[in-house]
MIROTI-94601 format. One record per residue (C-alpha): chain; residue in three letters; x, y, z. Coordinates in steps of 0.001 Angstrom, whole numbers, plus 500000, padded with zeros to 6 digits. Each point is the difference from the previous one (the first is absolute). Layout:
<rs>
  marza  nunu       x       y       z
      A   Ala       X       Y       Z
...
</rs>
This chain:
<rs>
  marza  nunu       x       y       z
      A   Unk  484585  492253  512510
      A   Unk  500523  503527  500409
      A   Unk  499252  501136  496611
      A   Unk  497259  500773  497346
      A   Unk  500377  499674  496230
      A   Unk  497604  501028  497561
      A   Unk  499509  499920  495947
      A   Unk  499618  503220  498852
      A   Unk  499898  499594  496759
      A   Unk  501809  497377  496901
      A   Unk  501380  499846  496727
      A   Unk  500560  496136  499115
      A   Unk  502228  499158  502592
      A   Unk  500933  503599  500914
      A   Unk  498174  501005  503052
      A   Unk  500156  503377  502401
      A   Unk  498829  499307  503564
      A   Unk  499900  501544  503421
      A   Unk  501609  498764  502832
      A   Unk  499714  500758  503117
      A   Unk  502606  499935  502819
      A   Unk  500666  500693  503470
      A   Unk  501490  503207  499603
      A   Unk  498874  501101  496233
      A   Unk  497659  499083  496937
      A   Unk  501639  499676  496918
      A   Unk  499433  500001  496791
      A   Unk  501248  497274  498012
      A   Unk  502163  499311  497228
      A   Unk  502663  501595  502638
      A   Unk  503626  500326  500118
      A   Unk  501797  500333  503306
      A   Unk  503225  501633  500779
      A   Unk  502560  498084  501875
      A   Unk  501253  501794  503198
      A   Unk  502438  497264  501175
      A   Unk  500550  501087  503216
      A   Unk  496980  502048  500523
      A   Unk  500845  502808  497538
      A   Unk  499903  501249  496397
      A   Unk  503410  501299  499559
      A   Unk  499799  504368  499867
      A   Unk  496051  500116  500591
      A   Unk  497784  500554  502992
      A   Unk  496796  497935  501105
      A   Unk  497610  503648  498970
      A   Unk  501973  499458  496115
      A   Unk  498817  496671  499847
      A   Unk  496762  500946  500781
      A   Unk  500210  502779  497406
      A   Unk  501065  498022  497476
      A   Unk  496690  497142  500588
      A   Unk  502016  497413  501525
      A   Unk  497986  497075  501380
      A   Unk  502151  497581  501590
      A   Unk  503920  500046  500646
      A   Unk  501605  496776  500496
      A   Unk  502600  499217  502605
      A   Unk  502431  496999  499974
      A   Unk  499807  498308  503275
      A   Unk  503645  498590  499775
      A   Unk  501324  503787  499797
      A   Unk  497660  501519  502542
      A   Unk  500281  496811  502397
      A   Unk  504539  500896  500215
      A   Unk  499226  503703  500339
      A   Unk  498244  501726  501570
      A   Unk  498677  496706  501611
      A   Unk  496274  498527  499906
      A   Unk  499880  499991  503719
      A   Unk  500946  503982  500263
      A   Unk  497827  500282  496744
      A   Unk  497334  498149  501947
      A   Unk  500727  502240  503510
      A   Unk  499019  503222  498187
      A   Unk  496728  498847  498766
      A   Unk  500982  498073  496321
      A   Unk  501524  500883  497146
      A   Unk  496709  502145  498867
      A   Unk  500434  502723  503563
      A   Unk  504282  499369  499403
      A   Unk  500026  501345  496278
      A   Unk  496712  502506  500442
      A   Unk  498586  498493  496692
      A   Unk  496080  499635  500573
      A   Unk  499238  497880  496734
      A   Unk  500641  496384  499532
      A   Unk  503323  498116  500833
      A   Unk  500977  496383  498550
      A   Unk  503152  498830  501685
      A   Unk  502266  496825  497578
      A   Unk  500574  496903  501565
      A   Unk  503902  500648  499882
      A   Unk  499618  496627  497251
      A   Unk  501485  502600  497145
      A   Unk  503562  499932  501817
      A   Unk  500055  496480  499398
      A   Unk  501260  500690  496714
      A   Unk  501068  503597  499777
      A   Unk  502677  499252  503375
      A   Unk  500372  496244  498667
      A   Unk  503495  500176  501046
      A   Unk  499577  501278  503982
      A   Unk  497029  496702  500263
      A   Unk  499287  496426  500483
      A   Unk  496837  499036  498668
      A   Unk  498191  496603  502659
      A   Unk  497097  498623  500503
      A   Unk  500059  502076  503804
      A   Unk  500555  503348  497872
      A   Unk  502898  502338  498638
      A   Unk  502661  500548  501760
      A   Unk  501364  503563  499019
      A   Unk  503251  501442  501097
      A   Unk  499384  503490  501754
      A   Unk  501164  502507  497937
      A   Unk  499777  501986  503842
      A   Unk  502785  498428  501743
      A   Unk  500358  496586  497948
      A   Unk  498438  497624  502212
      A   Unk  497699  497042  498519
      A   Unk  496182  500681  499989
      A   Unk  497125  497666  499573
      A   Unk  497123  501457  498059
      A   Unk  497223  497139  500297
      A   Unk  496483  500086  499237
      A   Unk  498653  500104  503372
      A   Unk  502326  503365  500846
      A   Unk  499675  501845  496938
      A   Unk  496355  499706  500649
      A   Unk  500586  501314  503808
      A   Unk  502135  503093  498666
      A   Unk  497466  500451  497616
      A   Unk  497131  499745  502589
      A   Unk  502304  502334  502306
      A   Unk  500123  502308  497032
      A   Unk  496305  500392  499015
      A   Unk  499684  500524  496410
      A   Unk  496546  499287  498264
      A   Unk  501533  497515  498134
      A   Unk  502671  497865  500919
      A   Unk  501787  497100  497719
      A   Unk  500412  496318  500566
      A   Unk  503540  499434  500062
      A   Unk  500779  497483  496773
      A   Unk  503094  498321  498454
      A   Unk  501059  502408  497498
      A   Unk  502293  498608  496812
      A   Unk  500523  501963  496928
      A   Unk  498169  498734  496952
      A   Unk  502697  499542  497552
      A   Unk  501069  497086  502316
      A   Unk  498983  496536  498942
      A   Unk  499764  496543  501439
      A   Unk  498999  498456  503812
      A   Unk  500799  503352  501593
      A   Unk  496794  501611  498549
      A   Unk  497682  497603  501111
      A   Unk  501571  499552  503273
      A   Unk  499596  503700  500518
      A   Unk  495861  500009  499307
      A   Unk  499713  496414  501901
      A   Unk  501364  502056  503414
      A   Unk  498331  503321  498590
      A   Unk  496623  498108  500540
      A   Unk  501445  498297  503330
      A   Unk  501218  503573  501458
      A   Unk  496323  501424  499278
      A   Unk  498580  497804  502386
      A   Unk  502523  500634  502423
      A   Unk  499366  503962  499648
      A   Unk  496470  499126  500910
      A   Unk  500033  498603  502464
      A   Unk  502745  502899  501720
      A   Unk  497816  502954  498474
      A   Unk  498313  501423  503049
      A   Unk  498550  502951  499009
      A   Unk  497558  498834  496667
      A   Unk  497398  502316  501509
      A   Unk  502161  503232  499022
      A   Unk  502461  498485  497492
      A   Unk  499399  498064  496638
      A   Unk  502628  497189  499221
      A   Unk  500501  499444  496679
      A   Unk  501636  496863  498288
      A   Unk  502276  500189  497103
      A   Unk  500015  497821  497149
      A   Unk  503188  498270  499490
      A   Unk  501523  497607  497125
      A   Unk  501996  501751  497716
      A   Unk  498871  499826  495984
      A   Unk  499015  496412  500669
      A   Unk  496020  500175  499055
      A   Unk  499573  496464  501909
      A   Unk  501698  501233  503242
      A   Unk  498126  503418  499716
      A   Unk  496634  498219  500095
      A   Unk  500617  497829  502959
      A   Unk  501480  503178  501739
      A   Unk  496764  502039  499223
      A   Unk  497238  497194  500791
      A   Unk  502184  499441  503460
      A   Unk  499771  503293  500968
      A   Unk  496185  500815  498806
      A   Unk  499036  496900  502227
      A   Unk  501613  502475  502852
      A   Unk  497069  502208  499627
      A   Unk  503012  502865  500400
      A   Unk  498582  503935  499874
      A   Unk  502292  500583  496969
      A   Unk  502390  498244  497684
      A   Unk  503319  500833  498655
      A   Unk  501741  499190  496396
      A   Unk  503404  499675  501395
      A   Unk  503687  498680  498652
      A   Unk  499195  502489  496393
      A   Unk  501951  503347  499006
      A   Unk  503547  497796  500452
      A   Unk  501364  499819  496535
      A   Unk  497504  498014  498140
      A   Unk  499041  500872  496836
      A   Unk  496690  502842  499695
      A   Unk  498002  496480  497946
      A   Unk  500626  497642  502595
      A   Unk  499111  502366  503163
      A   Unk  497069  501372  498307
      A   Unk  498811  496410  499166
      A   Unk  500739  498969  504058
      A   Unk  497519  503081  501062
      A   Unk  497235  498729  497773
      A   Unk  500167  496958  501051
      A   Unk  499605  500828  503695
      A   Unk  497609  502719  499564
      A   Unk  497730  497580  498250
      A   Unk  499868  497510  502811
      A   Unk  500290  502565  503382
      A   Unk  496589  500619  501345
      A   Unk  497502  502656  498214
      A   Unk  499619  501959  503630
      A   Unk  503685  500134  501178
      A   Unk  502582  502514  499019
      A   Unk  502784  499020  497723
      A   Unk  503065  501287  500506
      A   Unk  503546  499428  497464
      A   Unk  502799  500603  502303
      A   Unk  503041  502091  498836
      A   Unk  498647  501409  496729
      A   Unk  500183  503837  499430
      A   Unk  500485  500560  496210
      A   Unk  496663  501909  498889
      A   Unk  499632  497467  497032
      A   Unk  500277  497357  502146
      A   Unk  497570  501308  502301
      A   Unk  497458  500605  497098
      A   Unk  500413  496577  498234
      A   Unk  499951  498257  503851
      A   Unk  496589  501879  500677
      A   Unk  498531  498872  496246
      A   Unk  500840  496706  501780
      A   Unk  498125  500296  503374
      A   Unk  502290  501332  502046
      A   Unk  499674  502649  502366
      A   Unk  502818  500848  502347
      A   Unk  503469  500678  499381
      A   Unk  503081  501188  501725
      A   Unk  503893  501320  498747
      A   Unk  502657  502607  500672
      A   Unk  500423  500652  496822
      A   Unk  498216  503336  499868
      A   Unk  502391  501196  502874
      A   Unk  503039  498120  499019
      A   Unk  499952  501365  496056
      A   Unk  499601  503821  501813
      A   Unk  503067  499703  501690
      A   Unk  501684  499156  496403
      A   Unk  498173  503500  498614
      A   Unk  497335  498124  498224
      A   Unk  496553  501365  499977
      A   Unk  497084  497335  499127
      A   Unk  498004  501624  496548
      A   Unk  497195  498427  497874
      A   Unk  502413  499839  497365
      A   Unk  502301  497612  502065
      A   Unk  502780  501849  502549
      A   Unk  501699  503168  499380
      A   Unk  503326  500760  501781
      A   Unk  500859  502992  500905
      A   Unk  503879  499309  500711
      A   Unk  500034  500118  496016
      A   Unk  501808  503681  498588
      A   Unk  496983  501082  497843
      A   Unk  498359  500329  503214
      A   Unk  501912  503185  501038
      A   Unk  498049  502443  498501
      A   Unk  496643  497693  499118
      A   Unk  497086  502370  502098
      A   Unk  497663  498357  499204
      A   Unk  498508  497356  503413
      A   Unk  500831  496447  500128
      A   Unk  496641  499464  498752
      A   Unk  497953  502576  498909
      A   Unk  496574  497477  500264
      A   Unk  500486  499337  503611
      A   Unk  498639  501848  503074
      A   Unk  502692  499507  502486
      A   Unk  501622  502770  502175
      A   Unk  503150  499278  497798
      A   Unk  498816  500084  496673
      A   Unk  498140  503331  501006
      A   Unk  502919  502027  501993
      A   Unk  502964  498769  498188
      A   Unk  501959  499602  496864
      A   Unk  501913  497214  498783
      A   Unk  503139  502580  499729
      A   Unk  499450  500542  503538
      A   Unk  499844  496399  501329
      A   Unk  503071  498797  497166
      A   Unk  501799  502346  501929
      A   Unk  499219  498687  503155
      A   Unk  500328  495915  499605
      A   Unk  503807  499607  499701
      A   Unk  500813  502688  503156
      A   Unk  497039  500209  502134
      A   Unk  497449  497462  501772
      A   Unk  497354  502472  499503
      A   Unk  499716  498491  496012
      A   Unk  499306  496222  501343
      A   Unk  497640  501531  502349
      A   Unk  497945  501951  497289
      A   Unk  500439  496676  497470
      A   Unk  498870  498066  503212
      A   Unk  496542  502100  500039
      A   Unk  499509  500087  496439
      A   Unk  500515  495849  499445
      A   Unk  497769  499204  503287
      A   Unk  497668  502744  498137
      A   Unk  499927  498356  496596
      A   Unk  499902  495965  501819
      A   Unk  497088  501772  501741
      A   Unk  498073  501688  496987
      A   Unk  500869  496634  497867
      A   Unk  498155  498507  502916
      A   Unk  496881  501406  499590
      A   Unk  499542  500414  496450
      A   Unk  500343  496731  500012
      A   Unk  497064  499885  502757
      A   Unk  497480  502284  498142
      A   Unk  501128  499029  496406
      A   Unk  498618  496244  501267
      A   Unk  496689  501730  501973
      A   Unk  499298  501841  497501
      A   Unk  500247  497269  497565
      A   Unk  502948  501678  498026
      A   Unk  502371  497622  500478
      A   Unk  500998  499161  496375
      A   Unk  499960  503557  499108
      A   Unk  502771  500877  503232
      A   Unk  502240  496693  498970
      A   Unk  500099  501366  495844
      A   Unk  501057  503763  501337
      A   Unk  502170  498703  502317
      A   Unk  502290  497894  497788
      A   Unk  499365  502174  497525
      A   Unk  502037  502636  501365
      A   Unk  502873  497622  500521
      A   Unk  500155  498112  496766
      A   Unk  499809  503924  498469
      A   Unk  503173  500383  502189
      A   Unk  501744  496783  499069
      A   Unk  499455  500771  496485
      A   Unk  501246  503480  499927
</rs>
């Protein structure tokens, strides 16, 4: 096990914690940006940095068709390739099972994709996305699981946790590297509370670094995935991280941490900048709108980033819809405000403020929503 997690502090079932990495400590509640391919679209490794990013994730299915593991692997892993000297965490390439349904063949072997590349068929098995993933080096790297969306019903859901907990022992016994890299299960079985509980107790009998909330943020309603996450959290081990795949709405970050949870990961920050919207406390603000055109006042005038600080919302309105240079600056100021939700979060819950953070925070929103 090649990682150290410790209680910093608690509110009920709240908690902030440190954990330490290979490559970085981190603070925890933490949200991590998704560079697919090994990059945050319009921002360098030193912005990241900037902006208090502790670990980027990587999808291994993406990275493993281009630029390769093995070349990856060549020029000294993914960390040395992308010059980012934080924390990585690299997908299992499970999450294309449903979001490229339509190029695979889900067996019991593995998923059989259709290269995008050139077309040809491709196997993605446990056993090899764990060697790409060992090739590629992240800190942590993700078992790969059977992945069906939750507002499907019937046999498929359970057959997809029964191989989820037969693939996890098949991704540890191919995991060569545990002294340097932290495999983490993910908890499969849809909104089925039964299934969910024989997922969880299969995998904490693992004695896995980490776990994973996994198959959530896919259409379900905000009672039933909220209800799935405290469920989980309240049976996953006291001294593991917890981690809710997929979820990067701040509220849902803020209710999933009231719940236990600790790690998340979306492209939603990055993929709302490139529609010109700008993440606020009140909710989102986008700056495609007209009465942005002569608005000089910053995107938000209680935030510390570069952005907010050198620039106007006139300026950037009249930069989304003609130049990249708009999504860049949204880019930075999302990350920025992912980051800063981050660790309020952290100290709110140290400093035993907790209650006091959640009220202001959804007070500013309901105060939107009503107005």
């Amino acid at each position: 096990m090649a990682l150290r997690f410790e209680v910093l502090g608690r509110f009920n079932r709240a908690r902030a914690a440190q954990l330490t990495l290979p490559h970085f400590v981190c603070q925890t509640p933490l949200f991590m940006p998704v560079g697919t391919q090994g990059t945050i679209k319009g921002l360098a490794t030193d912005q990241l940095e900037e902006i208090g990013c502790q670990i980027i994730l990587g999808n291994t299915y993406h990275l493993a068709l281009r630029p390769t593991s093995e070349l990856i692997d060549e020029l000294g892993g993914l960390h040395k390739f992308m010059n980012w000297p934080r924390a990585l965490l690299t997908d299992s390439g499970g999450f294309q099972m449903v979001s490229l349904l339509h190029l695979s063949d889900i067996t019991e072997k593995g998923v059989i994709f259709q290269s995008p590349v050139d077309g040809k068929p491709m196997l993605l098995t446990p056993e090899e996305s764990i060697q790409i993933q060992n090739r590629i080096g992240a800190d942590i790297i993700m078992a790969l699981d059977d992945v069906v969306k939750t507002t499907i019903t019937g046999p498929r859901i359970e057959e997809a946790m029964y191989r989820t907990l037969r693939w996890i022992d098949r991704c540890i016994a191919a995991h060569k590297r545990p002294h340097d890299q932290n495999l983490f299960g993910i908890v499969q079985g849809g909104l089925d509370p039964v299934l969910r509980d024989i997922c969880v107790r299969g995998l904490v009998d693992r004695n896995l670094p980490g776990y994973a909330i996994g198959g959530l943020a896919g259409g379900e309603d905000k009672d039933s995935f909220w209800r799935v996450v405290a469920q989980c959290t309240a049976t996953l081990p006291e001294d593991k991280p917890r981690y809710v795949m997929g979820v990067g709405y701040p509220l849902d970050i803020v209710v999933c941490s009231a719940l236990g949870a600790d790690m998340y990961d979306c492209v939603y920050p990055t993929r709302t900048a490139r529609f010109g919207t700008a993440l606020v406390p009140e909710g989102v603000l986008k700056l495609k709108h007209r009465a942005m055109a002569e608005d000089t006042r910053p995107i938000d005038p209680t935030c510390a980033c570069m952005v907010c600080k050198n620039y106007t919302r006139a300026y950037i309105h009249s930069l989304v819809t003609k130049d990249s240079k708009g999504s860049q600056l949204l880019s930075f100021h999302n990350l920025y405000y992912m980051m800063q939700l981050s660790r309020n979060l952290h100290s709110s819950i140290v400093q035993g403020k907790f209650p006091e953070f959640v009220c202001n925070f959804l007070q500013k929103m309901v105060k939107c929503v009503m107005v």
